[in-house]
N, C-alpha and C positions, 0 to 999 in steps of 0.2 A: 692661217696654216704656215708653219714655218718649214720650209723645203728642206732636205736633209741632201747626203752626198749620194744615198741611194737613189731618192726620188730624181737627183739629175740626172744620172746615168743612166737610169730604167729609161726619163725622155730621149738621152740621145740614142739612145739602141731601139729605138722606135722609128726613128728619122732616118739610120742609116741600116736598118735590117737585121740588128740583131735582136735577140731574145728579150723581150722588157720582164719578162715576169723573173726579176734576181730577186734575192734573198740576202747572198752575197758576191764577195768579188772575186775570182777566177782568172790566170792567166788562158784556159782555155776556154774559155767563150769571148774572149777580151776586152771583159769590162775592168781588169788592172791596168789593161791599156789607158782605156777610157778614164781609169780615176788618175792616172797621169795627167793629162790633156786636161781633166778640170781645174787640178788644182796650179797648172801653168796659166790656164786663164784665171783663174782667181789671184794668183800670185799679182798676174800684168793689173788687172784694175784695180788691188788692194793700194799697188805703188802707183798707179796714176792720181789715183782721189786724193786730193788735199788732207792733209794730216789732224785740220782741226774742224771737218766736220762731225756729228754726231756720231755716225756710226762707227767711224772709226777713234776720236779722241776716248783716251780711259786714264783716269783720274787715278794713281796708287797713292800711299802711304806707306814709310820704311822708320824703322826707328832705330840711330843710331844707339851703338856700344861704345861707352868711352875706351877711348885707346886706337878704336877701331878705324881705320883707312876708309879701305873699301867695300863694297856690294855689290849684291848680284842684282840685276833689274831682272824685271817676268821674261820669261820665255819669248814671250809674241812682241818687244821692243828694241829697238835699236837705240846705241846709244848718242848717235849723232840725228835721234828723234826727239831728244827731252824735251821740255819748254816748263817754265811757270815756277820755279823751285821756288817753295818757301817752308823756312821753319814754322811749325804752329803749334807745336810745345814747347816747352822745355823741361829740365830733367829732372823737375820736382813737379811737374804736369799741367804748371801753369799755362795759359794763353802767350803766345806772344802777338801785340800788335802791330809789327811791320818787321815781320821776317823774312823778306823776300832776297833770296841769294845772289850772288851773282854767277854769273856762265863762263868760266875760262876756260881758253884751252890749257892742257896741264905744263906748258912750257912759260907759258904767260904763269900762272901762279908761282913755279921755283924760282921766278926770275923780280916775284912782286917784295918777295919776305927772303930775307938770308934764312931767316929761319926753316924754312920748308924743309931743308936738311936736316936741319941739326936736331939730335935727338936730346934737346932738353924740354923742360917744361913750357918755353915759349911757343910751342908747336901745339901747343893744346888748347884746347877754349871752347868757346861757341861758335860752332863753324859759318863762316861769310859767305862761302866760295864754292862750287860744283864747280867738279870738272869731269869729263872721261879718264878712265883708266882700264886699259886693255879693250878687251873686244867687246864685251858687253858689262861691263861694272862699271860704276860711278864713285868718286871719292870726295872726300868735304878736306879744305882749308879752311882755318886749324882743322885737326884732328879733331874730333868729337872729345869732351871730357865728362860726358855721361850724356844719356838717354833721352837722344830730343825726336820728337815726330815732326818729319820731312817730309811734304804733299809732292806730289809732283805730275807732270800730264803728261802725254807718250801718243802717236798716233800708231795705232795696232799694224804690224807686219805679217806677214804668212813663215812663221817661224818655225811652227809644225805643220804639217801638211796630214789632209784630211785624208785618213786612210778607213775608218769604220763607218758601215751604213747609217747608223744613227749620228754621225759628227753634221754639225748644220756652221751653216754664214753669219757673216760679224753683219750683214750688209741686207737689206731688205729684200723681199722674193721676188720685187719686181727688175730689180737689178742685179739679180742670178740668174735673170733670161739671157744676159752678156756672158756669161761663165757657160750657160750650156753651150749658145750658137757658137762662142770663139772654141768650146773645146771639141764639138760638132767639127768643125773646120780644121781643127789639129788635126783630125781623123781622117777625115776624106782626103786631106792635102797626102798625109802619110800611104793612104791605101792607093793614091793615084786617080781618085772618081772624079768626074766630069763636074762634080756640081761643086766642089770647093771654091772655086771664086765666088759664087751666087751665096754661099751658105759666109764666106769670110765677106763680103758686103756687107752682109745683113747685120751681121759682127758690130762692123765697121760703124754701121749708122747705128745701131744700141747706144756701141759705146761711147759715139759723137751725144747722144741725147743725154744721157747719165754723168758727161763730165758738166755738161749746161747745170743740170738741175743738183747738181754736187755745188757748184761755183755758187748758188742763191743759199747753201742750205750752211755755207762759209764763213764765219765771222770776218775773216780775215778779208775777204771778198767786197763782205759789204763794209767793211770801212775803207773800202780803196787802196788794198794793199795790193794786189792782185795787178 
């Protein structure tokens, strides 16, 4: 079964006395409340989990436009999240075998090539280099000079927030019991109830158990990067 935005909040309106039986979301019953509070705790443990385990790493593909600068990455990434760039076409569709880019930041690449400026033909090629450009686009040195596919891996952010009963988690059910109890806890802390420390404990030790079993499930983990 895979838990949706309603199914959480029908269980916290169980726990703290409201109505379970929604359908949808209403400021008066306040389960819009409620969808606040979950996706602030979905938001805190999307950013605590390491970026390259499963559930969160996702593999894209973007194909440059000769001429073309820059792009827009997905929605749900950041772009001081990238990792892994490599070309693996090129622009007659061939394979390439070792296209893997490099990472700069973009003051580091105007400073690598006089050419970065200069608008002649030296500026264009087969791009080396990824860097950021603006808030969420990525741009290649050289300039693309036709149509190559660029892989790349991203660990998933909460960029849009879950507002429709059917919207569900990047993240397994048993680690959306951390999302209900911390957003459980949002609630009571906010209403003033006696039981919000007992209910943000409980929180507390979920989300002590789920960074453990995050850290095994890490590539980066087990090769002693960590």
């Amino acid at each position: 079964m895979t838990l949706t935005l309603l199914d959480v909040v029908c269980r916290i309106c169980r726990h703290v006395g409201l109505d379970p039986g929604l359908d949808t979301f209403s400021e008066d019953d306040e389960s819009l409340a409620l969808v606040q509070f979950v996706n602030e705790a979905y938001e805190r443990l999307l950013d605590d989990l390491p970026d390259d385990i499963p559930y969160k790493n996702q593999r894209a593909t973007l194909t440059t436009v000769a001429g073309q600068r820059t792009y827009d990455l997905p929605s749900d990434a950041w772009a001081f999240d990238l990792d892994d760039w490599s070309l693996v076409l090129d622009e007659t569709g061939d394979a390439i075998p070792d296209g893997r880019l490099s990472w700069l930041p973009r003051h580091a690449v105007a400073s690598l090539d006089a050419a970065y400026a200069a608008d002649d033909s030296s500026r264009y090629g087969r791009p080396r280099i990824a860097y950021v450009e603006g808030d969420n686009q990525v741009a290649f040195y050289p300039v693309p000079d036709g149509g190559y596919a660029i892989t790349y891996t991203y660990g998933q952010h909460l960029t849009n927030r879950l507002v429709n009963p059917t919207d569900t988690f990047v993240l397994p059910d048993i680690w959306v019991r951390y999302i209900e109890q911390q957003a459980q806890a949002l609630y009571e802390r906010n209403k003033g109830y006696d039981t919000y420390a007992h209910t943000q404990m409980t929180a507390d030790d979920t989300h002590a158990r789920i960074m453990a079993q995050a850290m095994v499930l890490s590539p980066t983990f087990l090769q002693g990067g960590f």
